[in-house]
Structure formats: structure tokens, C-alpha cells
N, C-alpha and C positions, 0 to 999 in steps of 0.2 A: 766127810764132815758136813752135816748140815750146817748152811749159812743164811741169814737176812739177805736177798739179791735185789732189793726194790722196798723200796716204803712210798705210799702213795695217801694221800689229803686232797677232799675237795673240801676248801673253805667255805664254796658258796656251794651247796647240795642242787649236783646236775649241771655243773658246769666243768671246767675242763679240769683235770687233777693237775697236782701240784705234786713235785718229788725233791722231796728232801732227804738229805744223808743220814739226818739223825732227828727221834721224833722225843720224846717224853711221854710216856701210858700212866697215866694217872689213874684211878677208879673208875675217872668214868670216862676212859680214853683218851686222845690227842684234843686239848685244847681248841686248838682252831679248825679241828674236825667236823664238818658241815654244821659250822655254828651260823650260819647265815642261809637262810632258803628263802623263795621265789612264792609266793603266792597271784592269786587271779582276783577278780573286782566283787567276786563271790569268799573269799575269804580259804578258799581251797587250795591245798600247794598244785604246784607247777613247775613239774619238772618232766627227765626226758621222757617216760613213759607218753606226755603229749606234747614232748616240743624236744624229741634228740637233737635237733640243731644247737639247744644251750651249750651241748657240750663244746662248740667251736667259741667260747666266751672263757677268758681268762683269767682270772680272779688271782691278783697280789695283795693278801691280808699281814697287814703290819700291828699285830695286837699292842705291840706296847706302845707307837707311835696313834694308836687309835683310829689308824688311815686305810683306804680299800682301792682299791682300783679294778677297772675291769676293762678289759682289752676286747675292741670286738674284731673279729675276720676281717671288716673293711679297712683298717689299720684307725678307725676312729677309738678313742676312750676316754672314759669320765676317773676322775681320781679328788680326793679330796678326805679332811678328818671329819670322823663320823659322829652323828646325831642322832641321835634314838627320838619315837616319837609317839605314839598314840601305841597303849596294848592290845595285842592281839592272841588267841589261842588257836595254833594248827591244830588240824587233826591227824597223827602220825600212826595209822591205820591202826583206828580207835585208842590211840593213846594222845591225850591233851599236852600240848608243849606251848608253854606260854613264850612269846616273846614279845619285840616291840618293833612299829616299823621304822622305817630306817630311811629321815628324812633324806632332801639333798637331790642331787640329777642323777642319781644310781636309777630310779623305780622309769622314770621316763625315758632314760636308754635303752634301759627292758624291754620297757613298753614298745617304743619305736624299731626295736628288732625282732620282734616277736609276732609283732603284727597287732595286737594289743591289749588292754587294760593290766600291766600288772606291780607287784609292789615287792619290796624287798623286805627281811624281815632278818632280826638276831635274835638269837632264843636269849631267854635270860638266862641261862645255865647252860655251860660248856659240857658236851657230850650229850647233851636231849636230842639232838637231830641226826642221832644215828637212826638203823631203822625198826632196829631189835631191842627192846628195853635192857636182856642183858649181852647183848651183842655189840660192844663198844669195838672189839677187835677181832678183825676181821684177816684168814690168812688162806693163802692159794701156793703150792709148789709150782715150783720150774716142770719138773717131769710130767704135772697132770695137765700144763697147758701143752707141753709136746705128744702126750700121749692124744690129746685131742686132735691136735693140725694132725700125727699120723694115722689117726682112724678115720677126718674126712680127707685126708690127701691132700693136705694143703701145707705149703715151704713153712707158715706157721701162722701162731694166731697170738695177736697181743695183748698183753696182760690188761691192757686198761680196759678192754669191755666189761669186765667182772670188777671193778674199781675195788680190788683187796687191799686192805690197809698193808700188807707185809707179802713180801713175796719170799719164798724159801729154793734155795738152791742145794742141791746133795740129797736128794730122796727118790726114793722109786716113784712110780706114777699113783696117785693118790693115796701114798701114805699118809696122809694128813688125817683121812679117814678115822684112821686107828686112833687115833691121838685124842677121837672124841670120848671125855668124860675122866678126861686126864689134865695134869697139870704138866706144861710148857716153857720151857725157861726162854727166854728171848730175849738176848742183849741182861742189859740188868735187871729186865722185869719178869716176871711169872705170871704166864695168862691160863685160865683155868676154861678151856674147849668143852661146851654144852653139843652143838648141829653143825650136820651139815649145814649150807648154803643153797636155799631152794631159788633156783634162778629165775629170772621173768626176764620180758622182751628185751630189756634195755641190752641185754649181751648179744643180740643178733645184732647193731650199730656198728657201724666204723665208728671207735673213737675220736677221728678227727672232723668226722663230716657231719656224725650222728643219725647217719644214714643207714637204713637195713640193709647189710650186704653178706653174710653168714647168717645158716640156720642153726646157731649154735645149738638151740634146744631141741631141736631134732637129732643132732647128730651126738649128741651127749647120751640122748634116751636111746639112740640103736645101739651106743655102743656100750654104755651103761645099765639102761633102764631106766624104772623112777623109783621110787623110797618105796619100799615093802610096804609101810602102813598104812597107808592110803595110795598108790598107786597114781599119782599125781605129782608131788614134786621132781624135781628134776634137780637134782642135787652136782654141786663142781662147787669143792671148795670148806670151811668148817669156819666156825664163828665163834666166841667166847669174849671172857668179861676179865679182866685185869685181878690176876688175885695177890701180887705184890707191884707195887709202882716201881717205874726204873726206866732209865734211859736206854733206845734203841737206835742202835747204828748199821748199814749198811757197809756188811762184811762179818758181824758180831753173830756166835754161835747160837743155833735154835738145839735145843736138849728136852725131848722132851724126858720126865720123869716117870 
């Protein structure tokens, strides 16, 4: 029986994931779903693509309390309820995502650990700062991250490099594949699978260091390949958009239809 084995959120996009038991997929995803991202004094985001270290930064988002916290490696942290402040628009590779910055000692902790200038930001709308317009939910099997550690020979490889919204337990190794352009039953919701998942650097990091230490992307394409249509992506993994809302729990059946 296929199961939900892992649910993963970054509140603040590029910093360290958050695992909860139970999430809610709304249309346009988990709420507190990288509704918070990281820009530079150029107005560019910033994340780990130029700073994998973010991910050793911990982010506790309290939506209804209105409160953030960020924990950094040195055991220092900033907490406090939060203030929206002058708008801004990322560019979320060529899609516009308005939000606002985010006054307060959050942007100058950033700053001070990063080495410098940068600024925090909330999208105005929950689910904008995914990275796929209709890519709200995001899902990876147990079997195709085993199937990977046994084809570079490694005791194994952890799920957070690939940060997938849901991890599936009970399937052969990248069954998931199949499932694209199909509808998905998932806990109480029904996700409707467009792509694979064309991977970039960030999966070569140790999630806890953000340090390159796996050639993931190498060893994916020997043992894989890349996407037939253009010979370039490097696919691990399938993506899709919520086509009933419903509650998700870890342990709750994945069916697809």
C-alpha cells in the first residue's frame, strides 16, 4: 500500500525545511509554503543556488499568531510579530510575485550572516513562491531515493536535498513517473501530476551544511539519463497542482486514479 512517509515546508524559501504530520493543499498549495523569501540590495532573490549555507537557518512561522522566528547555527535568534513594509515584486524566473518587505531585525540577521546586504520579503498571496506556476505540489517516492544511494553506492541519500513537498512510501523506484498527467488521491486531497522535476544544483548540498558534497546530477543522468525532449533536464521526482483540496497526514493513503 502506498503511503504519505514525510511532508516537508520551507516557510522561508532556502532556508531549512520544516516537517509537519499534517499539512492542508489548498489550490494553491500549503499556506505557509515558501510564503516568505530572501532578497539582495538589487531587489533579486537569494537563495541557496548563491548562499547553500541558508539552509542551516531555521525558520518557526506562526501564521495565526502573526510571529517568525529564525534560529541561526550559532544558537543566536531574532523572533518577534510581524510588520509588512514598502512593496516589492520578485522575479520568480520571469514570473512577477508581488509582496512586501518585512520590517523588524529579521533582514539585518540575514544580513550579518550572509556576509551582506539583504532583506526579507512575504508574498502577498500564499502559494506565489513556489517555483512552478502550476507546480504548487511537489512529490518524490521512498524507492527512487533508494534506487539512487544504490546506483552511486551510497548507505543512502536524504530526502531534503530535493525539498519535496510529500514523500510516498510503498512503490517501486520511480513509479511516480507514470502517475504523470494523472489524477492522485493523497490523504483527503486530489493532486492532478503535469512533470517531472528538472533538478539544479541545490541537490548536490548536504542539507544541513548546504555544502556540495554529492554529484547528484551526475549520477542520476548515468543511471537515468536526461528528458528525451531536449536532452538537458535531469529529471528525479513529479510535480503538479491541487485539483481537490483536503487534508494531508503522514501515514494517509496515496491512490493514484
Amino acid at each position: 500500500m502506498r503511503t504519505v512517509s514525510r511532508l516537508a515546508i520551507a516557510p522561508v524559501k532556502g532556508m531549512a525545511l520544516v516537517h509537519p504530520d499534517e499539512i492542508r493543499l489548498e489550490r494553491y498549495g500549503v499556506a505557509d509554503n515558501r510564503r516568505f523569501h530572501v532578497i539582495d540590495e538589487h531587489g533579486r532573490r537569494y537563495g541557496q543556488i548563491r548562499n547553500g549555507t541558508l539552509v542551516r537557518v531555521a525558520p518557526e512561522y506562526e501564521a495565526d499568531a502573526n510571529r517568525l522566528v529564525l534560529r541561526f547555527p550559532d544558537g543566536e535568534f531574532v523572533a518577534g510579530e510581524l510588520a509588512l513594509g514598502e512593496p516589492v515584486t520578485t522575479d520568480f524566473y520571469g514570473r512577477p510575485v508581488p509582496g512586501r518587505i518585512v520590517d523588524g531585525p529579521w533582514a539585518a540577521a540575514i544580513s550579518t550572516y550572509a556576509g551582506r546586504p539583504l532583506l526579507l520579503v512575504k508574498t502577498d498571496e500564499p502559494g506565489a513562491g513556489v517555483d512552478r506556476g502550476l507546480g504548487s505540489v511537489s512529490l518524490l517516492s521512498d524507492a527512487s531515493l533508494d534506487e539512487l544511494a544504490r546506483n552511486a553506492k551510497r548507505d543512502g541519500v536524504d530526502a531534503r536535498r530535493f525539498r519535496m513537498l510529500i514523500g510516498v512510501a510503498g512503490c517501486e523506484p520511480h513509479e511516480e513517473d507514470e502517475w504523470v498527467g494523472r489524477l492522485v488521491r493523497v490523504g483527503e486531497a486530489v493532486v492532478r501530476l503535469h512533470e517531472q522535476v528538472a533538478r539544479c544544483a541545490i541537490t548536490t548540498q548536504n542539507p544541513e551544511t548546504g555544502v556540495p558534497d554529492f554529484d547528484t546530477l551526475r549520477e542520476i543522468t548515468r543511471y537515468r539519463g536526461t528528458r528525451e525532449q531536449d536532452g538537458k533536464h535531469i529529471d528525479f521526482g513529479v510535480f503538479g497542482e491541487v485539483a481537490e483540496p483536503g487534508r494531508v497526514r503522514v501515514g494517509d493513503p496515496v491512490e493514484p486514479q
